[in-house]
PQR file with spaces between the fields and no chain letter, atoms N, CA, C, O and H, PARSE charges and radii, in Angstrom:
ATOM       1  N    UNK     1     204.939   88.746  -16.890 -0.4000 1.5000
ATOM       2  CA   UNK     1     204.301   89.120  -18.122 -0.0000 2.0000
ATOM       3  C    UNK     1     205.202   88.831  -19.311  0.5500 1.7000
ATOM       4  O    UNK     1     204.799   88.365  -20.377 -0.5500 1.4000
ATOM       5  N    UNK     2     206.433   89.144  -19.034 -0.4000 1.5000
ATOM       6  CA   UNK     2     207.553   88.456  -20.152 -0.0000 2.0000
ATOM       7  C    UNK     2     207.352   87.233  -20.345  0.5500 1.7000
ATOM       8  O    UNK     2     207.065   86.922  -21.501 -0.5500 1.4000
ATOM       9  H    UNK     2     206.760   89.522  -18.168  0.4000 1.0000
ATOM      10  N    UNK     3     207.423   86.250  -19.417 -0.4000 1.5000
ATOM      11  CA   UNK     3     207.173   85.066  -19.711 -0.0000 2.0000
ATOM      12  C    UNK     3     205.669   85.027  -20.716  0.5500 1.7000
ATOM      13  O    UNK     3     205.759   84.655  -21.887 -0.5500 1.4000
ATOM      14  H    UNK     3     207.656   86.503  -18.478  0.4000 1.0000
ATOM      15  N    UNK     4     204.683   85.334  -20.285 -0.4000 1.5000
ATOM      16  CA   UNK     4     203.415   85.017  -20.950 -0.0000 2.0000
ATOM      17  C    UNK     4     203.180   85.602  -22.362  0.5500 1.7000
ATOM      18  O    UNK     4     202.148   85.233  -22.923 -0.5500 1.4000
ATOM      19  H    UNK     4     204.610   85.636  -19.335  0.4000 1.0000
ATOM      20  N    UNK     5     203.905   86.370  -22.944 -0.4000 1.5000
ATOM      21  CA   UNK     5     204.098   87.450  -23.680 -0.0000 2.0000
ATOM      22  C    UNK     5     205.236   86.017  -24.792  0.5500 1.7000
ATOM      23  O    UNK     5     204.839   85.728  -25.921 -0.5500 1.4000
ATOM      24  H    UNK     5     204.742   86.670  -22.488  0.4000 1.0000
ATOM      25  N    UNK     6     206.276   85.477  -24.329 -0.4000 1.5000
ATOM      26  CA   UNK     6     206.934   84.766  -24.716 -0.0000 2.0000
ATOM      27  C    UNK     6     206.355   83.424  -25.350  0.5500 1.7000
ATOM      28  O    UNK     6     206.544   82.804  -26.397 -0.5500 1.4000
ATOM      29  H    UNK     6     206.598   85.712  -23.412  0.4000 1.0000
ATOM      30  N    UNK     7     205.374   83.237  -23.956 -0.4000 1.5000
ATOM      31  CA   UNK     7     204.814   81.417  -24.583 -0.0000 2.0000
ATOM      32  C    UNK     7     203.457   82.061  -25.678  0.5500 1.7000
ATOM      33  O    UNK     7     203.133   81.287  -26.578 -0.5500 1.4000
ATOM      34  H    UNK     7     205.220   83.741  -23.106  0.4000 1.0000
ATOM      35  N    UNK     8     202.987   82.900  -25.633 -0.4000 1.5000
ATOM      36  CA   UNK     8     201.772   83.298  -26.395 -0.0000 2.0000
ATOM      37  C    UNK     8     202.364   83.456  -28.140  0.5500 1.7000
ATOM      38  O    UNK     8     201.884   82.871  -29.111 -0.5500 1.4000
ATOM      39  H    UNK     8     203.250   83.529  -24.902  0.4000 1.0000
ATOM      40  N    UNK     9     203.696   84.565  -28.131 -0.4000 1.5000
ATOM      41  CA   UNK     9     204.563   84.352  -29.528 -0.0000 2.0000
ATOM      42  C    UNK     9     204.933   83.079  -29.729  0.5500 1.7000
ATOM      43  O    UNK     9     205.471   83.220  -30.827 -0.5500 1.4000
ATOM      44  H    UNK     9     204.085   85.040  -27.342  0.4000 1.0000
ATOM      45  N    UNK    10     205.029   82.062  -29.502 -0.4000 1.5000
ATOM      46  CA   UNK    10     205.310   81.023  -29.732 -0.0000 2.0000
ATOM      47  C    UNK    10     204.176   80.030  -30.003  0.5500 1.7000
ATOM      48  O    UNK    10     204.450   78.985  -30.593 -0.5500 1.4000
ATOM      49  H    UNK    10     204.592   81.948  -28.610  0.4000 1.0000
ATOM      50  N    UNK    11     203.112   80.247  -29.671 -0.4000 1.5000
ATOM      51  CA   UNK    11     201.615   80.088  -30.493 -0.0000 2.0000
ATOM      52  C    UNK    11     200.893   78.989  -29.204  0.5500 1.7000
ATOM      53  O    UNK    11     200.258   77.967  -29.464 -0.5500 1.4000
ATOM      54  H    UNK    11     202.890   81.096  -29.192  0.4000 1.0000
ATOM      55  N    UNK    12     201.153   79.449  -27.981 -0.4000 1.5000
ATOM      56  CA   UNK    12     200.635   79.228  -26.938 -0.0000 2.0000
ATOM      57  C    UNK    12     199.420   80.277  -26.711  0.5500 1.7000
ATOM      58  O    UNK    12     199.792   81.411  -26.411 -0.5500 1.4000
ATOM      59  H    UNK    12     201.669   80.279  -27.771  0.4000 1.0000
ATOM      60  N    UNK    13     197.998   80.061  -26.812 -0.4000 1.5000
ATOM      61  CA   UNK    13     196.972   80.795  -27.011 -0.0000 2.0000
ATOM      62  C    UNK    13     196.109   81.201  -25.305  0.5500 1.7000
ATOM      63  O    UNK    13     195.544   82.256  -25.019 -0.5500 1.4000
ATOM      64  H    UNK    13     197.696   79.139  -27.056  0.4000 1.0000
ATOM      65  N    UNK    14     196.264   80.062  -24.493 -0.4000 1.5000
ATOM      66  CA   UNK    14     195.875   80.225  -23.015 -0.0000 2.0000
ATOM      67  C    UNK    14     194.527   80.733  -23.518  0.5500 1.7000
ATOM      68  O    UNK    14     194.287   81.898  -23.201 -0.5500 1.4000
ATOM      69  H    UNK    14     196.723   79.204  -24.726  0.4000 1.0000
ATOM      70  N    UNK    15     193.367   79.944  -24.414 -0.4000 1.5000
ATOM      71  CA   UNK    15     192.058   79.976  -24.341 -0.0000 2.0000
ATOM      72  C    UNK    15     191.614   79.440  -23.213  0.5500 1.7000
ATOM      73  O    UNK    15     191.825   78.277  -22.868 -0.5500 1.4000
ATOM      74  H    UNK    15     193.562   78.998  -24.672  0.4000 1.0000
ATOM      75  N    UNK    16     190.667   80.680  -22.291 -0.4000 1.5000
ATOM      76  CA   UNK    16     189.814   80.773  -21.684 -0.0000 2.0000
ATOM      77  C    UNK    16     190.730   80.479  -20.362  0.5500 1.7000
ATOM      78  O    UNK    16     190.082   80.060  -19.403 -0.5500 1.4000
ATOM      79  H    UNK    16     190.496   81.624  -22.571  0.4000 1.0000
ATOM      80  N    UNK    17     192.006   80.620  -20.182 -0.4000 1.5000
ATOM      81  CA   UNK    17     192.872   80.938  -18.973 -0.0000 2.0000
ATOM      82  C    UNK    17     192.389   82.259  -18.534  0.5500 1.7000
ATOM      83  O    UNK    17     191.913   83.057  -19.341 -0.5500 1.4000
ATOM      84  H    UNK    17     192.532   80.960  -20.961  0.4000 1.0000
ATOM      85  N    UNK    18     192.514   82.548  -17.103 -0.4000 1.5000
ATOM      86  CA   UNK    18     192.598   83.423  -16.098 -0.0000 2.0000
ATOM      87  C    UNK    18     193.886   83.878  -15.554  0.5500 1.7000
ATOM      88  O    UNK    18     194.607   82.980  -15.118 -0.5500 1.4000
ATOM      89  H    UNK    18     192.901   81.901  -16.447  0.4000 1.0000
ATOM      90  N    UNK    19     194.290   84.979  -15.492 -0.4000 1.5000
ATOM      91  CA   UNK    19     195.631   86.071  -14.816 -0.0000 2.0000
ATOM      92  C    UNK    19     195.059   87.020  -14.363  0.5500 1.7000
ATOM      93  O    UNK    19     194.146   87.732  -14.780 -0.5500 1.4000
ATOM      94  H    UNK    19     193.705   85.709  -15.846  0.4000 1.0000
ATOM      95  N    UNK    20     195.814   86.991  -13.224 -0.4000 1.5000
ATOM      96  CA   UNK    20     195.550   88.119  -12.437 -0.0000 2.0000
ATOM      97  C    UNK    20     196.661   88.568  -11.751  0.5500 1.7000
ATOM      98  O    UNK    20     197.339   87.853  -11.013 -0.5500 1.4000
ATOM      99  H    UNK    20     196.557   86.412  -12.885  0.4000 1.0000
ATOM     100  N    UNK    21     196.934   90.136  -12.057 -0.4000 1.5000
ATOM     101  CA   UNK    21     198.079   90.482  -11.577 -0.0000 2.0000
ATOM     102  C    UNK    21     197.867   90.733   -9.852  0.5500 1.7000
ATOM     103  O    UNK    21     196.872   91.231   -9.326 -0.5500 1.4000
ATOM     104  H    UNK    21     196.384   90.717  -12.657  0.4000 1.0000
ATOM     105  N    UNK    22     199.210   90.190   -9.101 -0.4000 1.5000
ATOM     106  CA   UNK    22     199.306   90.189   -7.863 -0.0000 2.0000
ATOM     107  C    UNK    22     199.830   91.482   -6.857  0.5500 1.7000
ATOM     108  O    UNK    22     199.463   91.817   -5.731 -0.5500 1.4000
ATOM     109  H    UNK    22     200.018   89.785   -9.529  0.4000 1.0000
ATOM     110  N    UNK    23     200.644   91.931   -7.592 -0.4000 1.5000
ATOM     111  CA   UNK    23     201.643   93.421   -7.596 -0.0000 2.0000
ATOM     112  C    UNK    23     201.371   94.256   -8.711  0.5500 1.7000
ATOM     113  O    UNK    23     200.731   93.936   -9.713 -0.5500 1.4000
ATOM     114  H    UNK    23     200.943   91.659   -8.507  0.4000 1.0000
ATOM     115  N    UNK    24     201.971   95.490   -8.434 -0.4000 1.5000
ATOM     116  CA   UNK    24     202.267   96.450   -9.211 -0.0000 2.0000
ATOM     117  C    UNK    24     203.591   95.470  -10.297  0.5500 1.7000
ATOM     118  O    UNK    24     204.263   94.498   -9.951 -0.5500 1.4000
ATOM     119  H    UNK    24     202.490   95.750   -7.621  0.4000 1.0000
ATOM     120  N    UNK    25     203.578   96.145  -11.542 -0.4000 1.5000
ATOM     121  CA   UNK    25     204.368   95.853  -12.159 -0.0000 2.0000
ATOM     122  C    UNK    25     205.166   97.223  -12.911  0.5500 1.7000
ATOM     123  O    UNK    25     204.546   98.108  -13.502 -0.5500 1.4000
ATOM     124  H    UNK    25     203.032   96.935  -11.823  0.4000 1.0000
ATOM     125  N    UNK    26     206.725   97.185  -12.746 -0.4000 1.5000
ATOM     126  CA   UNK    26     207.244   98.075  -13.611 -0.0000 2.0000
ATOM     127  C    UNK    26     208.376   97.623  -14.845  0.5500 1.7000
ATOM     128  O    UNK    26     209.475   97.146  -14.562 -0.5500 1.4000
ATOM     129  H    UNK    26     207.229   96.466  -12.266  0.4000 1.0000
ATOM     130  N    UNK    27     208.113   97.756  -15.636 -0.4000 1.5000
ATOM     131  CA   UNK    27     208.503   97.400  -17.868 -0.0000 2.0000
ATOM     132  C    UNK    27     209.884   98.543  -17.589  0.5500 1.7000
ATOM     133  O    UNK    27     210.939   98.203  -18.125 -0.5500 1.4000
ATOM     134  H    UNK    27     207.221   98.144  -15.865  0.4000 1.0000
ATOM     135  N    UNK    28     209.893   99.795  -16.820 -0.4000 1.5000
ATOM     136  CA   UNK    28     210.809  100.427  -17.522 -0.0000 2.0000
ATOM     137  C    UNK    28     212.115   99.652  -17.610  0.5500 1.7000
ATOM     138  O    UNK    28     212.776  100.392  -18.339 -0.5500 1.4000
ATOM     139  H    UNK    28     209.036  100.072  -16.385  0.4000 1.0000
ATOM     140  N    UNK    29     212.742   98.814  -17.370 -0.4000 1.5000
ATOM     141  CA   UNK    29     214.338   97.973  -17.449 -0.0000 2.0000
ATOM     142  C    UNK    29     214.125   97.139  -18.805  0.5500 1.7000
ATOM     143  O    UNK    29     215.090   96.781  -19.481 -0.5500 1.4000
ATOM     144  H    UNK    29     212.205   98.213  -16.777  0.4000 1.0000
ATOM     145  N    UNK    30     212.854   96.866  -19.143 -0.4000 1.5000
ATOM     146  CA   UNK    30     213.051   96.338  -20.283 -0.0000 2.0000
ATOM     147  C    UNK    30     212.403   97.200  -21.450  0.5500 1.7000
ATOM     148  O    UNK    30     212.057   98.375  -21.322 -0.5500 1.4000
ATOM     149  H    UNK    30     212.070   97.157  -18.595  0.4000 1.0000
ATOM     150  N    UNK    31     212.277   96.356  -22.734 -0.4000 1.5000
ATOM     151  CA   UNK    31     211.765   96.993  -23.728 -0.0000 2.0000
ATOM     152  C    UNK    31     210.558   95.900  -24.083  0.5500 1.7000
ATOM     153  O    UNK    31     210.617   94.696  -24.334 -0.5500 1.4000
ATOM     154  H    UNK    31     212.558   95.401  -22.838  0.4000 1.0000
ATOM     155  N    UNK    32     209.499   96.778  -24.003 -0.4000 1.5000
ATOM     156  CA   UNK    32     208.495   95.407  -23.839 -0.0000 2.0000
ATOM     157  C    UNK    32     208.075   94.646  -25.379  0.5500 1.7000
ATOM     158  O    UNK    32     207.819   95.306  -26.385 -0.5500 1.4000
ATOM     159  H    UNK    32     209.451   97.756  -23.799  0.4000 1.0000
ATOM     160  N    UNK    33     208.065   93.290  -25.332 -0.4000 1.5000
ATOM     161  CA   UNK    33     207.631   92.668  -26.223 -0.0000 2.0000
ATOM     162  C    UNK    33     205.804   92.194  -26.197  0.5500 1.7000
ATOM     163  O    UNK    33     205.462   91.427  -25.297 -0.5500 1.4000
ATOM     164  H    UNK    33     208.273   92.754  -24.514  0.4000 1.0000
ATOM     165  N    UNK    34     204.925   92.596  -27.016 -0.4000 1.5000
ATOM     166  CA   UNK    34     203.516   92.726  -27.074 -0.0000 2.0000
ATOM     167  C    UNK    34     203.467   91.149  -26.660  0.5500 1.7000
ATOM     168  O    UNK    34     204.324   90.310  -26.938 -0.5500 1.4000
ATOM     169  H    UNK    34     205.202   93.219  -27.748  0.4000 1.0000
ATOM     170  N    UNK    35     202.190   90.935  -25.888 -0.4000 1.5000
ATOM     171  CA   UNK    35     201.494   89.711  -26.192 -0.0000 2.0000
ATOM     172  C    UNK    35     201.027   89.324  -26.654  0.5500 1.7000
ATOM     173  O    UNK    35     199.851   89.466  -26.319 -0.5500 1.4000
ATOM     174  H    UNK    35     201.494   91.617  -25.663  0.4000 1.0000
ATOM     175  N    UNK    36     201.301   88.179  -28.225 -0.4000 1.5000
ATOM     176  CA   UNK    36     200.553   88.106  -29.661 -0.0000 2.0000
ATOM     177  C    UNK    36     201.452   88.827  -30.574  0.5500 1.7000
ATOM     178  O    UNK    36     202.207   89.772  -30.346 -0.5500 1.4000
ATOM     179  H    UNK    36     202.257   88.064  -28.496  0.4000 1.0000
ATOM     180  N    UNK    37     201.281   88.369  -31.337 -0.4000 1.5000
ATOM     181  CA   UNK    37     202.080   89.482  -32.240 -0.0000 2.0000
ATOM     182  C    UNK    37     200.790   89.024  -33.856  0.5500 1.7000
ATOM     183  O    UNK    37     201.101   89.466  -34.962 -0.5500 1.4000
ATOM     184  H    UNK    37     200.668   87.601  -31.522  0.4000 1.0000
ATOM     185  N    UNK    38     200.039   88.529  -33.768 -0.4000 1.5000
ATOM     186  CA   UNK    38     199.259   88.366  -35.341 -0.0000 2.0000
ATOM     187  C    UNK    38     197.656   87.285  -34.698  0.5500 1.7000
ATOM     188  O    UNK    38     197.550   86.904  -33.532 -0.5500 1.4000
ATOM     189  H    UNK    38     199.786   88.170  -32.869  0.4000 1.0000
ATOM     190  N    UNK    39     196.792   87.050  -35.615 -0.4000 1.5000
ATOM     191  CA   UNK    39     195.592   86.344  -35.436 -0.0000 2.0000
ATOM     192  C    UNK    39     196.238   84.633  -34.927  0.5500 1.7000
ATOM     193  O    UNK    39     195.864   83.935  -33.985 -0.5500 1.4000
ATOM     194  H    UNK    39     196.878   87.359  -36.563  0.4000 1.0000
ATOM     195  N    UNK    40     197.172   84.398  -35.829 -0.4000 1.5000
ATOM     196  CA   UNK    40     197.995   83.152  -35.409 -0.0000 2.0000
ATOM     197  C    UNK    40     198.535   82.775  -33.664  0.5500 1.7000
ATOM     198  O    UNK    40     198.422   81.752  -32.989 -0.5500 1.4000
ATOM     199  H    UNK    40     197.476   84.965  -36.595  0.4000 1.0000
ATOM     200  N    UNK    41     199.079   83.985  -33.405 -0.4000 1.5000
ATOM     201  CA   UNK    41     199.417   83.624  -31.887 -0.0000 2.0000
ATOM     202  C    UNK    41     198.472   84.796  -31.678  0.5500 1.7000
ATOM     203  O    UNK    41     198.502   85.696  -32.518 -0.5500 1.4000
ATOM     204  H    UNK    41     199.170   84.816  -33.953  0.4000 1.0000
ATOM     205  N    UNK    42     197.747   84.871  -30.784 -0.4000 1.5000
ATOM     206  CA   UNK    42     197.206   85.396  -30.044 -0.0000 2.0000
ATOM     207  C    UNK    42     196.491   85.530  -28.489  0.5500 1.7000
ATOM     208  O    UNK    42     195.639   84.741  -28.080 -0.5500 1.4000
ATOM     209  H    UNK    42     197.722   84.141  -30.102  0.4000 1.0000
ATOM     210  N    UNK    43     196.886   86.402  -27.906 -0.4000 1.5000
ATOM     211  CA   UNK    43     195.988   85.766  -26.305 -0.0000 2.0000
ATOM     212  C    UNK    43     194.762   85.709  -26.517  0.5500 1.7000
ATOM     213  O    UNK    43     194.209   86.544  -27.232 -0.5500 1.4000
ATOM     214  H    UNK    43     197.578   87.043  -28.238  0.4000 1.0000
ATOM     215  N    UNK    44     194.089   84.680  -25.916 -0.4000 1.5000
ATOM     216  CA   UNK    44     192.762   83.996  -25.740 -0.0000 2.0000
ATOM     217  C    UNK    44     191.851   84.018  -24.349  0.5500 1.7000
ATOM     218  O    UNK    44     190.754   83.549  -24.047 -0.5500 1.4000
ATOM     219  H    UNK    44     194.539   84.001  -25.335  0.4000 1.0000
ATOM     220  N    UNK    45     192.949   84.868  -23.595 -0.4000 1.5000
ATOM     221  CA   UNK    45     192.466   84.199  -22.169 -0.0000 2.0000
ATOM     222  C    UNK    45     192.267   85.638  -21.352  0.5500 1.7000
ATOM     223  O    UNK    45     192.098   86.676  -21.992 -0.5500 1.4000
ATOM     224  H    UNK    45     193.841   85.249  -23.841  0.4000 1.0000
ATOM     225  N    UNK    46     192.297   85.631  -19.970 -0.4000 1.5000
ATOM     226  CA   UNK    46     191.751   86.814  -19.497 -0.0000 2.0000
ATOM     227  C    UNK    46     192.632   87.348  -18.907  0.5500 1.7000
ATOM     228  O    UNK    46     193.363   86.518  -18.367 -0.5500 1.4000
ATOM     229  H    UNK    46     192.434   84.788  -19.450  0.4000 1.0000
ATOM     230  N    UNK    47     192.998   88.618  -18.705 -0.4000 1.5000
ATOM     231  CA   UNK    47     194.457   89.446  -18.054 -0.0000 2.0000
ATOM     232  C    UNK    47     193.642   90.492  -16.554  0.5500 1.7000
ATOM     233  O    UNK    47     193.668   91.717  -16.438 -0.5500 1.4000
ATOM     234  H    UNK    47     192.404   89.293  -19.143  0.4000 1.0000
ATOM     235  N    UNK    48     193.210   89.814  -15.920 -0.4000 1.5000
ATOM     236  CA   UNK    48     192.988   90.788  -14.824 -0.0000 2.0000
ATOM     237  C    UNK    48     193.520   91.808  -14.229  0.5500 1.7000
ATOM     238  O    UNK    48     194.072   91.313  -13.247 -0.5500 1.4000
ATOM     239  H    UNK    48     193.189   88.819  -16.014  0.4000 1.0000
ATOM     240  N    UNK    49     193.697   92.931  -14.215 -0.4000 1.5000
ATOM     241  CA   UNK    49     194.726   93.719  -13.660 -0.0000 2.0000
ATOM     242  C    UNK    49     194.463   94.034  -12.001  0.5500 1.7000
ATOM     243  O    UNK    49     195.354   94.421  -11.245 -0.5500 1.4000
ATOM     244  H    UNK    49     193.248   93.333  -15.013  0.4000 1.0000
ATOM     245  N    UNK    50     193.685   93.898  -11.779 -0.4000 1.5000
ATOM     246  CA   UNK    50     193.304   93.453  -10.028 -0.0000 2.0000
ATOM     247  C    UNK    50     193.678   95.041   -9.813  0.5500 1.7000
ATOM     248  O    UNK    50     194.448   95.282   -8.884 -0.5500 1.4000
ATOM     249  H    UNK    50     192.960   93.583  -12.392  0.4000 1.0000
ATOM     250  N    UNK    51     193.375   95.730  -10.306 -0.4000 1.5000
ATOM     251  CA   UNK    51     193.492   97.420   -9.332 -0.0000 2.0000
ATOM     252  C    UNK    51     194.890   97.702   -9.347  0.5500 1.7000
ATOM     253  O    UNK    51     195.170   98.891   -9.196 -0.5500 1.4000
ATOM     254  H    UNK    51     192.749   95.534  -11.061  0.4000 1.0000
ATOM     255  N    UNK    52     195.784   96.949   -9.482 -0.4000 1.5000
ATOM     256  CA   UNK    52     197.656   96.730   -9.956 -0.0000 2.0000
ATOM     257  C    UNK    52     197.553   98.043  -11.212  0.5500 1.7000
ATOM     258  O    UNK    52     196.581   98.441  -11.853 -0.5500 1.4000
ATOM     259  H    UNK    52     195.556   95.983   -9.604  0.4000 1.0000
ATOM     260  N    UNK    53     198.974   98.471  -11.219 -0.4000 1.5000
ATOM     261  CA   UNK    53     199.517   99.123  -12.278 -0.0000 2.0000
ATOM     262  C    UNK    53     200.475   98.383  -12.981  0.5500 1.7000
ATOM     263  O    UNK    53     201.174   97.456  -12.572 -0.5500 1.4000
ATOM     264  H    UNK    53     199.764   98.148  -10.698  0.4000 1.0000
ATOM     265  N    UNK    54     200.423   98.922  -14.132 -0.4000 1.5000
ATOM     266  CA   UNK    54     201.606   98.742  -15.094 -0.0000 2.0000
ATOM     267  C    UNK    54     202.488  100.105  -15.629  0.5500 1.7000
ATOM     268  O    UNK    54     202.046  100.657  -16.637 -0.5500 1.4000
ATOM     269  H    UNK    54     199.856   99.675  -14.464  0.4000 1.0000
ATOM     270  N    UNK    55     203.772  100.695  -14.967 -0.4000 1.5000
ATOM     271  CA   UNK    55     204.440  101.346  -15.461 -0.0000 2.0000
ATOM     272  C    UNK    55     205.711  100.833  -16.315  0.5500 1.7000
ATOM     273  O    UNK    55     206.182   99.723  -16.562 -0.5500 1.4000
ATOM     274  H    UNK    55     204.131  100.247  -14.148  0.4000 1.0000
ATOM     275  N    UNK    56     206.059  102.219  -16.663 -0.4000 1.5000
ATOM     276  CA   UNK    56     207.389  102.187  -17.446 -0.0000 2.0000
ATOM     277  C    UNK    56     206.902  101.275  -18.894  0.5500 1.7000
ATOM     278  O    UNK    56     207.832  100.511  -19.153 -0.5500 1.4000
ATOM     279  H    UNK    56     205.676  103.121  -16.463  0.4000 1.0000
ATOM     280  N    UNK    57     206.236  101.176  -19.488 -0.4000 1.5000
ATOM     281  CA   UNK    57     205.815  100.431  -20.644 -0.0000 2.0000
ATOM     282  C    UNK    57     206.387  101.023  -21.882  0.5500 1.7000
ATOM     283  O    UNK    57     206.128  102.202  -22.123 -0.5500 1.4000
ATOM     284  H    UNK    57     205.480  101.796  -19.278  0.4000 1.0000
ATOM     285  N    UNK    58     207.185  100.293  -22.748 -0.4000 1.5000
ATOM     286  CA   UNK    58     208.041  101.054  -23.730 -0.0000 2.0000
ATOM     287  C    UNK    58     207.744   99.778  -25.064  0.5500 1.7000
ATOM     288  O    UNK    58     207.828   98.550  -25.050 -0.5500 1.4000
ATOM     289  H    UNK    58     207.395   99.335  -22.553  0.4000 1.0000
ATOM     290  N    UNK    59     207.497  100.441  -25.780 -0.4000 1.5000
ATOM     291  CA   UNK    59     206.639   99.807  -27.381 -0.0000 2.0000
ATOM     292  C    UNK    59     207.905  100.459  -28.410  0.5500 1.7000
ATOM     293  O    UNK    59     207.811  101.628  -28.784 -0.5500 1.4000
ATOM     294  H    UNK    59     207.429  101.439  -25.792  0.4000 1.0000
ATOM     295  N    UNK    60     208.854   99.769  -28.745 -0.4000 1.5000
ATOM     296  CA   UNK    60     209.811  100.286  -30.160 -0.0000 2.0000
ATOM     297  C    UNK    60     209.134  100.665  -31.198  0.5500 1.7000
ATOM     298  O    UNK    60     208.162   99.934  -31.389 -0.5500 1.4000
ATOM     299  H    UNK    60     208.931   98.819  -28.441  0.4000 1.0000
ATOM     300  N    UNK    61     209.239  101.438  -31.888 -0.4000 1.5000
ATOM     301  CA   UNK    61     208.323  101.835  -33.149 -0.0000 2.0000
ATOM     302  C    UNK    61     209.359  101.596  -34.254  0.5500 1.7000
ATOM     303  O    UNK    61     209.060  101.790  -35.432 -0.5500 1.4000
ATOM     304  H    UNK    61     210.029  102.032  -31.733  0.4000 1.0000
């Protein structure tokens, strides 16, 4: 998700791409960076979470 989160800020849009998470995923070791950050980069595509979790998710304010 870092990675995709990375190419999407960089104005990689993945219109009408498919993801689907395979595993559980856990954020707490990092500090998560959003996917998109404005209308300019934005995700376009679809984030399946397949019944998978996402813990430890940490947003800096």
């Amino acid at each position: 998700m870092a990675y995709l989160a990375q190419q999407v800020n960089s104005g990689i849009t993945y219109n009408g791409q498919y993801f689907q998470l395979a595993d559980n995923v856990d954020l707490s070791a990092d500090e998560w960076v959003p996917i998109g950050t404005d209308q300019t980069n934005s995700f376009q595509g679809t984030l399946d979470g397949n019944n998978k979790t996402i813990t430890g998710l940490k947003i800096g304010t």
